[in-house]
Every structure is written in structure tokens, then in C-alpha cells.
C-alpha positions in Angstrom: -15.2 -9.0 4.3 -16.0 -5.8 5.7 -16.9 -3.4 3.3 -14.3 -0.8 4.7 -10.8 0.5 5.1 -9.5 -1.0 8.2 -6.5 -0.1 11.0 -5.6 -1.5 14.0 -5.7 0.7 17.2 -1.8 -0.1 18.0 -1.7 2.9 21.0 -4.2 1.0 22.9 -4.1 -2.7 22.1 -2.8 -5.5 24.7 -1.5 -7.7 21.8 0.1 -6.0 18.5 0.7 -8.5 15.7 2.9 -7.6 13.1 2.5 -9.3 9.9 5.6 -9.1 7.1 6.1 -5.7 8.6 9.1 -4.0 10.4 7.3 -0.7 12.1 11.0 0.5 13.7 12.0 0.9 9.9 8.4 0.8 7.8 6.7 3.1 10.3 2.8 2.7 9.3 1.1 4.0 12.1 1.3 7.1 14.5 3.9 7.3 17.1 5.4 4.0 15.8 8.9 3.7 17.8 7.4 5.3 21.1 4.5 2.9 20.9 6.6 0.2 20.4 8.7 0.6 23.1 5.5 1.1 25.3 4.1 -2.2 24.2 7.7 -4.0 24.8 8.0 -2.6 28.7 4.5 -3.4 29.7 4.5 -6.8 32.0 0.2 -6.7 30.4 1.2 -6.5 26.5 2.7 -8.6 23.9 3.9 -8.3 20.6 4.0 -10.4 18.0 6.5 -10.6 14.5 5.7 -12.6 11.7 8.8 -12.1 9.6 11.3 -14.7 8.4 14.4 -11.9 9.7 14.9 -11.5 12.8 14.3 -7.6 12.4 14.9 -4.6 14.6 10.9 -5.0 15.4 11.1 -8.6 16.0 14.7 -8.0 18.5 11.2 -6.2 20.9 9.0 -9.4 20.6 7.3 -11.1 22.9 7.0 -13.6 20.4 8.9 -13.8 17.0 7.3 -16.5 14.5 10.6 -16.6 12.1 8.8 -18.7 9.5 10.7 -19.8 6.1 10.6 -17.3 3.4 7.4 -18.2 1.6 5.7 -19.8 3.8 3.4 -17.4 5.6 0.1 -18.9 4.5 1.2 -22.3 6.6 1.8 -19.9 9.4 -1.3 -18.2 9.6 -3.2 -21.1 8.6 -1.9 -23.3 11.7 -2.8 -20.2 13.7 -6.4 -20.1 12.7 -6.6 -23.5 12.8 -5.5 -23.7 16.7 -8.4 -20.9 17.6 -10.9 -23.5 16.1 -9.8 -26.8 17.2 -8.8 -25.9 20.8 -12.2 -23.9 20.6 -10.5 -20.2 21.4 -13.2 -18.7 19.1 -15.5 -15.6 20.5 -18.2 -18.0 19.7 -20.8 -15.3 20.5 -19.2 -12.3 19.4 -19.0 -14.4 15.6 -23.0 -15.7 15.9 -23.8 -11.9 16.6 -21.9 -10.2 14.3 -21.0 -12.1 11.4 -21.8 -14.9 8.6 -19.9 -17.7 7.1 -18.3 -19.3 10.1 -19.6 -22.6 9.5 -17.4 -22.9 5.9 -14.6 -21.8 7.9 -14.5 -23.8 11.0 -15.2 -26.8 8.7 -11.8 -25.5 6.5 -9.4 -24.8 9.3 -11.0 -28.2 11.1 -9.3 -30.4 8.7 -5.6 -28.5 9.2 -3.0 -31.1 10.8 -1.4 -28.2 12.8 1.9 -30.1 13.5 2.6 -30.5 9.9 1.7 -27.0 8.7 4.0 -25.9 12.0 6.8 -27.9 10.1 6.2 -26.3 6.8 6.6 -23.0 8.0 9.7 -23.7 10.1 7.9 -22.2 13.6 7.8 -24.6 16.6 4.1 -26.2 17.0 4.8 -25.4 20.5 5.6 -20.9 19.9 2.3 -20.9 17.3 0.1 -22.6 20.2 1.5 -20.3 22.8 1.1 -17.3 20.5 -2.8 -18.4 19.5 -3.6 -18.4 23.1 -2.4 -15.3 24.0 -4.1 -13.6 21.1 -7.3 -15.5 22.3 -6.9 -14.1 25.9 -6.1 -11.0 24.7 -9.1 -8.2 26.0 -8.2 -6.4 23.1 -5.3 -7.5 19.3 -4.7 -4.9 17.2 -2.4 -6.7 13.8 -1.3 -5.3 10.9 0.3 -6.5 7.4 2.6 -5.3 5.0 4.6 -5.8 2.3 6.6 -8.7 3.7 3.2 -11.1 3.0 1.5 -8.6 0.8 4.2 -9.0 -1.7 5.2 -12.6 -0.9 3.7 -16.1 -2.5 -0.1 -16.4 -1.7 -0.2 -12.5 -1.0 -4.2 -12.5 -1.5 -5.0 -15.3 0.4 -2.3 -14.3 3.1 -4.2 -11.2 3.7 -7.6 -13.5 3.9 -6.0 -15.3 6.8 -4.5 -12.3 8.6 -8.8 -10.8 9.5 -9.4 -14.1 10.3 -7.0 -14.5 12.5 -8.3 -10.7 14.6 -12.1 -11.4 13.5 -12.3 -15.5 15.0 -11.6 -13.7 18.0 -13.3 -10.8 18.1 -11.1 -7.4 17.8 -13.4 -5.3 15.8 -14.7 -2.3 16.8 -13.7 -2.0 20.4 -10.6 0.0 21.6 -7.4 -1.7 21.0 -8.5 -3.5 17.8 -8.8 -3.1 14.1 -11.7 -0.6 13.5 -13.3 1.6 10.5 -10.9 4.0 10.4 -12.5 7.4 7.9 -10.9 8.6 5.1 -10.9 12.1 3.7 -11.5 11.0 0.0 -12.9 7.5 -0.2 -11.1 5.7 -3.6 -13.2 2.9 -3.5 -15.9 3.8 -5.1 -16.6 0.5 -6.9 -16.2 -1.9 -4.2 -18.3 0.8 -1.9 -21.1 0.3 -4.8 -21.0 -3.4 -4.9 -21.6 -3.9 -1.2 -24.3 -1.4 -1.8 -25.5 -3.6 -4.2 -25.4 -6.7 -2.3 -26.7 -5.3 0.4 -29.7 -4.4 -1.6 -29.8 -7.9 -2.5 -29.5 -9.6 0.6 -27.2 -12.3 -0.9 -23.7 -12.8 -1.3 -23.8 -14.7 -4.4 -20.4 -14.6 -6.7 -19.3 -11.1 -7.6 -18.9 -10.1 -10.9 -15.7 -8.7 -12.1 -14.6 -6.8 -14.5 -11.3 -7.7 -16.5 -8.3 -6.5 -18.3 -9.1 -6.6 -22.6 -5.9 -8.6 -23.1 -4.8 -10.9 -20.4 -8.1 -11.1 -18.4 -6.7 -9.7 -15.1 -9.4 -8.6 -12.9 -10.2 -4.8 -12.4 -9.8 -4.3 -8.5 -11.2 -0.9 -7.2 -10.5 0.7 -10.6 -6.9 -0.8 -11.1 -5.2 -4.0 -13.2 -2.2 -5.7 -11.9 0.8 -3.4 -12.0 2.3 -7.1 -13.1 0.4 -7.2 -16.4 0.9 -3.9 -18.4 3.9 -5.4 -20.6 1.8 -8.2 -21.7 -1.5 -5.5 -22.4 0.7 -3.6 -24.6 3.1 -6.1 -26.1 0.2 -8.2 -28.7 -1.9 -7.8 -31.7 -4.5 -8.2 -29.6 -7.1 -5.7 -30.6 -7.8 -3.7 -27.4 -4.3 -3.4 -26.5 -3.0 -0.7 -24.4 -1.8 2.0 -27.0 -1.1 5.0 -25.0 0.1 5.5 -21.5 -0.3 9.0 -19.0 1.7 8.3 -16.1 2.2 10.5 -13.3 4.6 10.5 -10.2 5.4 6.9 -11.2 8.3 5.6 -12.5 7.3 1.8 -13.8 10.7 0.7 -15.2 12.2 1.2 -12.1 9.3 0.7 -9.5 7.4 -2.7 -11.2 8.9 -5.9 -11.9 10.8 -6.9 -14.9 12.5 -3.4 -16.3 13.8 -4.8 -19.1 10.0 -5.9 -20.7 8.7 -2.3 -19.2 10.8 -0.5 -21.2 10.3 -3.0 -23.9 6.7 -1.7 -23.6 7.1 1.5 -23.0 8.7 1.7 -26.6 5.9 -0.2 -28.5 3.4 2.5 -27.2 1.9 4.7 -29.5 1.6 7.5 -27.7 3.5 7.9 -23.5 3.4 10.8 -21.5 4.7 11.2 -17.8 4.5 14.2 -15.6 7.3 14.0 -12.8 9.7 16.3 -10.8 12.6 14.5 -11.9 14.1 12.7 -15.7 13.4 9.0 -14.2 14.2 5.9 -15.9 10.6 6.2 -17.2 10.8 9.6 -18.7 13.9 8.7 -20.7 11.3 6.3 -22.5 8.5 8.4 -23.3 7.4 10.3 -26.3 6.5 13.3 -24.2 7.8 14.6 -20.5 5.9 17.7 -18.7 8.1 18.5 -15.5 6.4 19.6 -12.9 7.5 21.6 -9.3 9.1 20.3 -6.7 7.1 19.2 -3.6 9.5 21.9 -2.4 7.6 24.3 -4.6 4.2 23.2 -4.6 1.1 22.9 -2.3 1.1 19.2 -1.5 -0.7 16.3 0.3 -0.8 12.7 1.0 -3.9 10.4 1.7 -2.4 7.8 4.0 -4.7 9.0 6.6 -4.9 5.7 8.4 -5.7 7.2 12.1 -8.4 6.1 14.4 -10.7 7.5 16.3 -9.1 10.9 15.2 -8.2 10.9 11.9 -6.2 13.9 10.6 -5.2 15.6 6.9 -2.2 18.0 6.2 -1.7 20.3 3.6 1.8 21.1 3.4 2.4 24.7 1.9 5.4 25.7 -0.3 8.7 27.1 0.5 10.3 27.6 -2.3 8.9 29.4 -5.9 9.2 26.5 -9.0 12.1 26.3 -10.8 11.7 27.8 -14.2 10.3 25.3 -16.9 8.2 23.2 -14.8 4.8 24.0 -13.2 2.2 22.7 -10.7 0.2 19.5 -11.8 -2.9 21.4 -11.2 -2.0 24.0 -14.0 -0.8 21.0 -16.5 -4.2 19.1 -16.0 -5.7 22.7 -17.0 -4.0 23.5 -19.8 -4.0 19.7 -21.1 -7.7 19.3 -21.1 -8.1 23.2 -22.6 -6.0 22.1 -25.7 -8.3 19.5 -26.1 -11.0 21.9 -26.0 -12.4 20.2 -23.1 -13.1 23.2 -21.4 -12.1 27.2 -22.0 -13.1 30.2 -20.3 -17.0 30.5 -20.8 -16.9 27.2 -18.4 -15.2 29.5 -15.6 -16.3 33.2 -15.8 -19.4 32.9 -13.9 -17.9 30.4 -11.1 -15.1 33.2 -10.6 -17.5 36.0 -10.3 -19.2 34.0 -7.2 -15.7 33.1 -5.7 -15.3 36.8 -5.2 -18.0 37.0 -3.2 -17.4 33.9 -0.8 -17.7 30.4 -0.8 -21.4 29.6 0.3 -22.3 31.7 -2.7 -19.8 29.5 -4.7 -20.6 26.5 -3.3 -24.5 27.3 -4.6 -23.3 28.2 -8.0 -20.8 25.5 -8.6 -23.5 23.1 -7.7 -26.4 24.7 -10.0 -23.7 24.9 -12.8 -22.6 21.2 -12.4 -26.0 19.6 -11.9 -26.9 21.7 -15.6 -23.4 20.8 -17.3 -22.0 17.3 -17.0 -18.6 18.7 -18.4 -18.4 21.0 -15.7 -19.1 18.0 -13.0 -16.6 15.1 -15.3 -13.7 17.9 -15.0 -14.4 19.2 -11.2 -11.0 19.6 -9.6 -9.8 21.5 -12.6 -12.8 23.7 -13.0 -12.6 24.4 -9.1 -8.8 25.1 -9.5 -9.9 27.9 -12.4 -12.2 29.0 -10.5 -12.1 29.1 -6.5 -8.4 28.9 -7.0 -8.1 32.1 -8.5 -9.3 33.5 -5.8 -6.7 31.8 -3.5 -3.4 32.9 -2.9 -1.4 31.7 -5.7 0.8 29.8 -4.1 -2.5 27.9 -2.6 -4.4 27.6 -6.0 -4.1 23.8 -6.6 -5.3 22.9 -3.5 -8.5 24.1 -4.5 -9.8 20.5 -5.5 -10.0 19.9 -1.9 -12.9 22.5 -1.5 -15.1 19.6 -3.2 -13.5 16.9 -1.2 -13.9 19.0 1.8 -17.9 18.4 0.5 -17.9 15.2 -0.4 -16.5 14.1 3.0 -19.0 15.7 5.1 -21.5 14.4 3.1 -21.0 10.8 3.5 -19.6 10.9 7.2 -21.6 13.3 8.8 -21.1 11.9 12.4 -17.8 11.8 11.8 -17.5 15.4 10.7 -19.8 16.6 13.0 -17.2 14.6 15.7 -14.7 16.7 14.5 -16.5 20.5 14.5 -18.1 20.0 10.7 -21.6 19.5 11.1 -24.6 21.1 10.4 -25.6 22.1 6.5 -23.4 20.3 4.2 -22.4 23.0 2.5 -21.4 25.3 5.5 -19.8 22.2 7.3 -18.0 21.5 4.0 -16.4 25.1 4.0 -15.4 25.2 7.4 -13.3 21.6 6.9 -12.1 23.7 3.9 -10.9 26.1 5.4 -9.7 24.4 8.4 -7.1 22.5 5.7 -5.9 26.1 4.5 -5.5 27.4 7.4 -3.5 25.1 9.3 -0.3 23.9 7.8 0.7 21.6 10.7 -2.6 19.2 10.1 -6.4 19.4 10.8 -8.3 17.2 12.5 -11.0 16.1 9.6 -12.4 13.2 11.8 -13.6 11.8 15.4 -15.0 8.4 15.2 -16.9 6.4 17.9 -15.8 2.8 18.2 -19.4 1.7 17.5 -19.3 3.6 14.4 -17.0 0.6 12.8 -20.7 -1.5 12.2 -22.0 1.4 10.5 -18.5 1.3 8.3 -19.5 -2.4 7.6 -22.0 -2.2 4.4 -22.8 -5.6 4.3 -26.7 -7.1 4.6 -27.1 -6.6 9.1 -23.9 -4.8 9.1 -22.6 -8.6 9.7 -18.7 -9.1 8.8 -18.3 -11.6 6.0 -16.0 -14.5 6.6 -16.6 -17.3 3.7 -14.6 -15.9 0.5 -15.2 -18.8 -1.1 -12.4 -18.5 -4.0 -9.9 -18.2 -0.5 -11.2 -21.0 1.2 -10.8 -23.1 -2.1 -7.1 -22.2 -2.6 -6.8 -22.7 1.2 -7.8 -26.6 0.3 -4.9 -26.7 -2.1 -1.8 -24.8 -0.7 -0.6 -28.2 0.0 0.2 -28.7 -3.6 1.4 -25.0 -3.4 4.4 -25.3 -2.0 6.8 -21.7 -2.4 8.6 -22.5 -5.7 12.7 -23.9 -5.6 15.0 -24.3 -8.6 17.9 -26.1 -8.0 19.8 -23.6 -10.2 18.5 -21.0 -7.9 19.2 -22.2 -4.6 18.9 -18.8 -2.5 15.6 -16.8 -2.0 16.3 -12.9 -2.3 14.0 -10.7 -0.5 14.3 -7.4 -3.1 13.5 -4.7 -1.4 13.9 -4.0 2.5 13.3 -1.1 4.5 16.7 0.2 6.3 18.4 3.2 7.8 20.3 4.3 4.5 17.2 3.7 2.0 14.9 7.2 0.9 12.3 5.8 -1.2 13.6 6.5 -4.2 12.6 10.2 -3.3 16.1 11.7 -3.6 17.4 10.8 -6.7 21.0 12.4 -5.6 22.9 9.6 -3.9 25.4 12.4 -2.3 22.4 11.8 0.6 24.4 8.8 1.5 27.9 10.1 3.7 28.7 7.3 5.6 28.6 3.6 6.4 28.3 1.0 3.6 25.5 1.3 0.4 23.7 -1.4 -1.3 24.9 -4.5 0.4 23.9 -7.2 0.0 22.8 -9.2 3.3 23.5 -12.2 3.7 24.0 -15.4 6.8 27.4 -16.0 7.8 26.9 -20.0 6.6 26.0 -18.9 3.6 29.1 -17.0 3.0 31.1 -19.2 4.1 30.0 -21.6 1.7 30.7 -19.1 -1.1 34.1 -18.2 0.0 32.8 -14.3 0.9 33.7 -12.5 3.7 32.5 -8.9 4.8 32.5 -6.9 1.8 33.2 -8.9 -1.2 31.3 -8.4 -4.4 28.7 -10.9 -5.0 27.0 -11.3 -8.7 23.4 -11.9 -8.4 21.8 -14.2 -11.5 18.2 -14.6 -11.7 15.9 -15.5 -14.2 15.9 -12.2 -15.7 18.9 -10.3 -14.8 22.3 -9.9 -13.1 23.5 -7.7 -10.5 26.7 -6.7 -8.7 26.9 -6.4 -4.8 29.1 -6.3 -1.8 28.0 -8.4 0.9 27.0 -8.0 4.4 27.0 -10.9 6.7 24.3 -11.1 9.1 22.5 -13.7 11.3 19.4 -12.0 11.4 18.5 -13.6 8.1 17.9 -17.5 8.1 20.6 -19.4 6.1 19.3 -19.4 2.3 17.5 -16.0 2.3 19.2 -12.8 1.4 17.8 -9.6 0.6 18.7 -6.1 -0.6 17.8 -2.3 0.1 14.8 -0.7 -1.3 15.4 2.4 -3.3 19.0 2.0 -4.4 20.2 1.8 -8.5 18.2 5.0 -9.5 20.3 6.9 -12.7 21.3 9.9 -11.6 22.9 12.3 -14.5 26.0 14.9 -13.4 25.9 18.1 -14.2 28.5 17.7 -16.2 25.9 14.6 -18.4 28.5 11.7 -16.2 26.0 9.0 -15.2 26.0 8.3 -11.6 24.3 5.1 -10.5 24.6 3.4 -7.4 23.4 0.1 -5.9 21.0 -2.0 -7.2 17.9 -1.5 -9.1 16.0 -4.2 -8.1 13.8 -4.6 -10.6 16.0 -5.8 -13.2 16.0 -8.9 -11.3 12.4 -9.4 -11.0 10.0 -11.4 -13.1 6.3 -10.0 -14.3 5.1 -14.2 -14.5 5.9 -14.7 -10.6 3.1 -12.9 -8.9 -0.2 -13.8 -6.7 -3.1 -16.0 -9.1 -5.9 -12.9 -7.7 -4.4 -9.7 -7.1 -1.4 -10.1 -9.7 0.7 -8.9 -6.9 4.8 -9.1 -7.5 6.7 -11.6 -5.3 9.4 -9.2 -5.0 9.6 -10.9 -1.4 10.6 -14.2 -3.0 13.1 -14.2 -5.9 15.0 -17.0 -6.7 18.2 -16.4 -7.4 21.7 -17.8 -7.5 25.2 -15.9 -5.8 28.8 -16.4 -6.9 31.4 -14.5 -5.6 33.2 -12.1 -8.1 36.0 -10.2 -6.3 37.5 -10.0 -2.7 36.7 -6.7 -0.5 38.5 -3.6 -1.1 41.0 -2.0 1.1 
């Protein structure tokens, strides 16, 4: 729709709408709990929670839209529909700066608002009084997350959140979603479509690419997590017959352990690189361990800020642990086995490291533009190279000289916003050093507001509202309905952010010291109705697996939807080899077949599943 990464301005916005997303616990943004007190004390803001529990985020709303698990699209629909039939629209702002309105007025015309209300279990009454205040609104910032992203009609969910900021008009002002800038830009295909289109001056069908076996489309570069098992279990060809995975642990982390590890087995060939001997590992052919983050220079790229977007690279503190090694050195020596690359590649790139890195940055880019194996296998030629003359701790980080090139390149206001301008190359080696330097964070961007049109690569710099594939399954959600099974009564949310969850980042659950672990939460009707009080042990039964809980009651959940910790059921091994495993992994529950008809995302947000109670608490 826009061409480019979007984030709302949350510090600054009169309205905040949050979307399947608890901030106090999720986080997401800068300054999250601070700004969301701020927003709840001020008599001139609002804030909005689209969730189905009435979460710590939601306790701070203004208005809290509690819709039935599943139901979101109904919600947001309604919503929509409400800015176009009351005519709350930034009729203006939407002639000047964007195309397609016409398809979707005429869409959300036909919604009966009433009904759709019903559906999604939120007075007609709360979702007018909520569209109006968005409409009023100088200035909405709204955000999703996984609560919708990983829910029933995830894709077309997330259509219908931009509509609901772009019908009226928060783009590219303060206090709205804007063209945030990040340091390394992954979408590189969807970046050369819209170059493409824009070339065109059309916005005829895209193209996509697909998955050899089941078809799935190739989104920037990636097939449904949700799919894999079925690429790899068939005779099919152009199945998947070897995996690399890295810092990922798929029979834990995706849905439907049970067929992951089924495929994980049928591989020929399965490699993982990881700090720790995850569930995955213990199914692969080969296992390189790798340092610690502890151990290791390290970054993230959730750089999500605007106008001032910042990077950190966070130095080590601790030397590796014998036997493992940095994933910089293991991408080095893999690809120099393969005799990829070896050290005639490297010796004259070294000699002009010594002697600074404007006379590197020349070489490396004569060598490159003369050897394409030098430019295919950049971050590990620069890590050979300019990180050997780093301190060694700091040697992997030496990928993000070229980054550091790359992004002053392409966002030269931006840069230049932020002290990086002038000569690419000289700009490109100050943000490099800037990153080394300065372990707390650098500042790598400063964005204007106006410089969100530039973001927007489509023909005019015009937003794109008519996805036509979303405005057709919009036409039939009615016969959409979320999925029930009688033998299934209860809807489990798997997966939700609280206090006592880590992520899955500490595999030790010795973390945990006090309070209860795992439980399962659940309304006090529903318990009652099982015969459960406060910390009896529940058995879970789903289509694809059983699991074993206490239970929580709780009426911030509506009767029929319960929902479990994120992060829990990890297998953690003893020193002494005893197997240690606590709470429940959640995928074991989860089903690869339930998941959204574009993206292939999971609907971990919406599992059917079926409670009987087991045994009474313990004393």
C-alpha cells in the first residue's frame, strides 16, 4: 500500500490504537509504559485496545473493543465502514494523496454495521463512539501485533488496520504512522517491484513467485513458516532436501512439532548453528555451537524509531566458552571448505585495511566490481579482511562497514540528518565508526515528517488503497465465520506475553523463583463448569496433541477463551543428563493446516481445543 516500513509516532499522537497487542507486556515501541501512562492521564488523548482479554493495556483504555476471539476482521470492518457511511473520511487528504478509494468506499458501503457489531461481540454503540474519535483525532498513531497478525484472516486483518489510519488521514504528520528508516533495508524484492510498477505507471496484478511443492507464495524472500513439513515430506521432485538453520528452533517455535520433527528426519542433509542443544538440534545431522551473546559482538534490527531512528552494537563481556565460536568465523570457514573463497581473495583487502578505511573502502569496491565472488560473499570477505584489523573481540561486526555504505547510499537525507553526509564513502565510515564506538547506541537516522512521501514508491508517491485480492475476501468473510467444533468447544490463545515468560531465551527454568509457572488461564464460569478451582491440573486435547496444566482463573478472559504463556516447555538437560522440562510447549498443540489463505500465517491465536480436569490442586 505504501511501498515502506511503517510505525506509528505513539510519543506524540492524540489517539493510540492498539491492535491484538498488549504494549505494558509486548513493549514494541520506545518508552512504552511511560508513554502509556502519559496517554492514559491526558484529559486530550485516548487510547484504544482491540484485544478479546481485558489486558493490563486495555485496564488504561479510553476505549476497550473486547471483540470475540476470532473475530477481528468484523471489528475493523464495521470500523471502516462507520468512517464511510457517516462520511468521517479526510476526503481531501485521500483525493491528494492516494488511489483506489472509489473500490473501497463502494466495499465498506455495502457493510450492515449493526450486524458485523454483533459478530464481533462489541456494542454498535462503543465502535461508533470509537470511529468518531479516531476521525476527530488531529493526529492516530495504531499499531498491530500478534494478537490479529497470528489470528484468523491475519492478512486481510492487517489490510483493514491502514485503512482504518489512512481513510483518515495519519500519514506523515507528527503523531501518525510515518516512513520510519531502517539501517539494512530486507526488502529488497518488494522495494524492486514498486520500482517496477512505478516505472510502469500501473498497478496491474503482481506476479508472484511460489514454493516448488505446495505453491505458497514467496513474500520478500520467505515461504510460509507453516509449509516446510509439507515441502519436505513428498516425492515431489523439487522437494526441500537440506535445511541450514540458524538461531531458530522450528520444532519448538512453528506449529505442529510433531510433523517438524517428522521432517526434520526425512532431510537429507540438516545443519543448525545455535548457542544452545534445542529441540531442533537434537534432530539434525550436524550442530556447530556458537558463543553466547554473552560472548559475542551482537545486534538486533528492530529499529522501528521515528524521526530518530537509532542502532546498537552491543560489545562482549565475557570470552567464548571453549568449543563454540562466533557466527562470523563459522560462515568463514564453511564457505572456505567449499573452496568458495581462500586467502588470495583477502591478502590485498588486508594490506589496504592497514592503512585506513577510505583506502579500503576504494579497494574493496575496485576488487568487488572486478570479482563477483568477492561481492556474492561480502560480509565474510569484509570480516577477513577489515576485521582483522579490528580488535578481535570487534571482528564480526565488520559486515556492518558495508551496511554502514549501503545506508547512506540510499537515504542520504536521512544520514545527512543524522551527521553522515557528504561523499558516500566518507559518510559511510563515519556511521561506521560511530557504531564501534558507541556501545550505548548511535543515532544512524533523522527523518523529516515529509520525508514519509518520498518513502512511498508508488507512481505520484500516492498510497495505494484497492488490494483487490483483500477487497474480494472482504466480500466473503461472511461465509468466513472463525471455525467451531463441537468436540472442541474452547478457543486457546497459545502463546501470551506475561511477567514470568523470557522468550525462550533462557533455556534454564531456575529463572523462574516465585509465583505460579505455566498456568493455564482460564474464566471463572468456565471452571466452574469443569469442576476446577485455582490450581487444578487441566489436560488440554487438540487436534494434534495433549497437554497438562494447572489452572488460573481469571475474568479478564471472556468465557470460552483460554490461553497459555509464551516460552514455557523448552527441554532443558541437568548436568547430571536428568531432563528438566517445564510448562507447556505449545506447539505440540498446534496445527500446520490452520493458518491465513495469503501469508500462511499460524493461528496460534485461535486453537480449538477441549479441557477436562485431571487432578485437584496440590497442597
Amino acid at each position: 500500500m505504501t511501498g515502506a516500513p511503517v510505525h506509528g509516532d505513539l510519543e506524540h499522537c492524540e489517539v493510540a490504537v492498539f491492535l491484538g497487542k498488549n504494549p505494558w507486556q509486548s513493549h514494541g515501541f520506545a518508552r512504552t509504559r511511560a508513554v502509556l501512562r502519559e496517554i492514559q492521564n491526558d484529559p486530550n488523548r485516548a487510547m484504544i485496545v482491540i484485544d478479546p482479554r481485558r489486558t493490563e493495556t486495555a485496564k488504561m483504555a479510553h476505549y476497550h473493543l473486547a471483540v470475540k476471539p476470532g473475530t477481528d476482521a468484523w471489528c475493523l470492518s464495521a470500523l471502516s465502514a462507520i468512517l464511510i457511511q457517516e462520511k468521517l473520511v479526510a476526503s481531501s487528504w485521500l483525493a491528494q494523496h492516494t488511489t483506489g478509494y472509489e473500490a473501497v468506499a463502494a466495499a465498506l458501503g455495502k457493510i450492515d454495521i449493526a450486524r458485523y457489531a454483533e459478530i464481533s461481540g462489541v456494542d454498535e454503540s462503543l465502535l461508533r463512539s470509537a470511529a468518531r474519535r479516531i476521525a476527530g483525532a488531529k493526529s492516530v498513531s495504531m499499531i498491530e501485533d500478534l494478537g490479529v497478525q497470528m489470528n484468523v484472516h491475519s492478512t486481510l486483518n492487517s489490510y483493514l488496520n491502514r485503512l482504518v489510519w489512512l481513510l483518515t488521514g495519519n500519514y506523515a504528520k507528527p503523531g501518525a504512522n510515518n516512513a520510519f528508516v531502517p539501517l539494512l533495508n530486507l526488502s529488497n524484492s518488494s522495494r524492486s517491484a514498486s520500482k517496477k510498477q512505478a516505472a510502469d505507471k500501473t498497478s496491474a496484478p503482481r506476479k508472484w513467485t511460489h514454493s516448488p511443492v505446495t505453491g505458497s507464495k514467496v513474500i520478500m524472500g520467505l515461504i510460509p513458516c507453516n509449509v516446510i513439513p509439507d515441502e519436505i515430506l513428498t516425492v515431489h521432485p523439487k522437494r526441500f532436501r537440506a535445511m541450514f538453520m540458524e538461531s531458530t528452533n522450528p520444532v519448538h517455535s512453528l506449529a505442529d512439532s510433531q510433523r517438524m520433527r517428522e521432517a526434520l528426519r526425512a532431510l537429507d542433509c540438516s545443519v543448525v548453528i545455535d548457542v544452545a542443544m534445542t529441540e531442533t538440534a537434537r534432530q539434525a545431522d550436524y550442530v556447530l555451537p556458537a558463543s553466547s551473546q554473552f560472548e559475542k559482538a551482537e545486534a538486533t534490527f528492530f529499529n522501528l524509531e521515528f524521526p530518530r531512528n537509532g542502532f546498537q552494537l552491543r560489545h562482549p563481556h565475557l570470552p567464548p566458552r571453549p568449543g563454540t565460536l562466533t557466527e562470523a568465523e563459522i560462515h568463514a570457514r564453511l564457505l572456505e571448505a567449499l573452496g568458495e573463497l581462500n586467502t588470495s581473495h583477502y591478502t590485498s583487502l588486508r594490506l589496504a585495511a592497514r592503512l585506513g578505511y577510505t583506502a579500503f573502502g576504494l579497494a574493496f569496491a575496485w576488487k568487488t566490481m572486478r570479482d563477483k565472488q568477492l561481492a556474492r560473499y561480502a560480509p565474510v570477505v569484509l570480516y577477513r579482511t577489515l576485521g582483522a584489523s579490528l580488535p578481535t573481540y570487534l571482528a564480526p561486526a565488520a559486515s556492518l562497514w558495508g551496511i554502514s555504505q549501503l545506508f547512506v547510499r540510499a537515504q542520504r537525507a536521512a544520514a545527512r540528518g543524522a551527521g553522515f553526509g557528504g561523499p558516500t564513502l566518507l559518510g559511510g565510515n563515519r556511521l561506521f565508526k560511530a557504531i564501534l564506538n558507541n556501545p550505548s547506541g548511535t543515532i544512524f537516522a533523522v527523518s523529516q515528517y515529509s520525508d514519509s512521501w518520498d518513502a512511498v514508491k508508488l507512481p505520484g508517491h500516492k498510497i495505494n488503497l484497492h488490494i483487490q485480492e483483500m477487497l474480494e475476501e472482504l466480500a466473503t468473510i461472511d461465509s468466513k465465520l472463525p471455525p467451531h467444533r463441537a468436540e472442541y468447544p474452547f478457543i486457546l490463545s497459545a502463546g501470551e506475553r506475561r511477567a514470568d515468560t523470557s522468550n525462550t531465551s533462557i533455556r534454564n527454568p531456575d529463572w523462574h523463583k516465585k509465583g505460579a509457572f505455566g498456568m493455564l488461564h482460564i474464566h471463572p464460569l468456565d471452571a466452574a463448569k469443569l469442576g476446577c478451582v485455582q490450581g487444578d491440573w487441566i489436560q488440554l486435547r487438540t487436534v494434534r496433541g495433549t497437554a497438562q496444566a494447572p489452572v488460573e482463573l481469571t475474568d479478564e478472559l471472556q468465557p470460552g477463551h483460554v490461553s497459555l504463556p509464551n516460552g514455557h516447555g523448552l527441554d532443558y538437560h541437568q548436568a547430571d543428563g536428568s531432563l528438566d522440562r517445564r510448562g507447556v510447549s505449545l506447539n505440540e498443540l498446534t496445527n500446520t493446516t490452520d493458518r491465513d489463505p495469503f501469508a500462511g500465517t499460524p493461528w496460534h491465536k485461535y486453537v480449538p481445543v477441549h479441557l477436562e480436569r485431571i487432578a485437584p490442586a496440590l497442597n
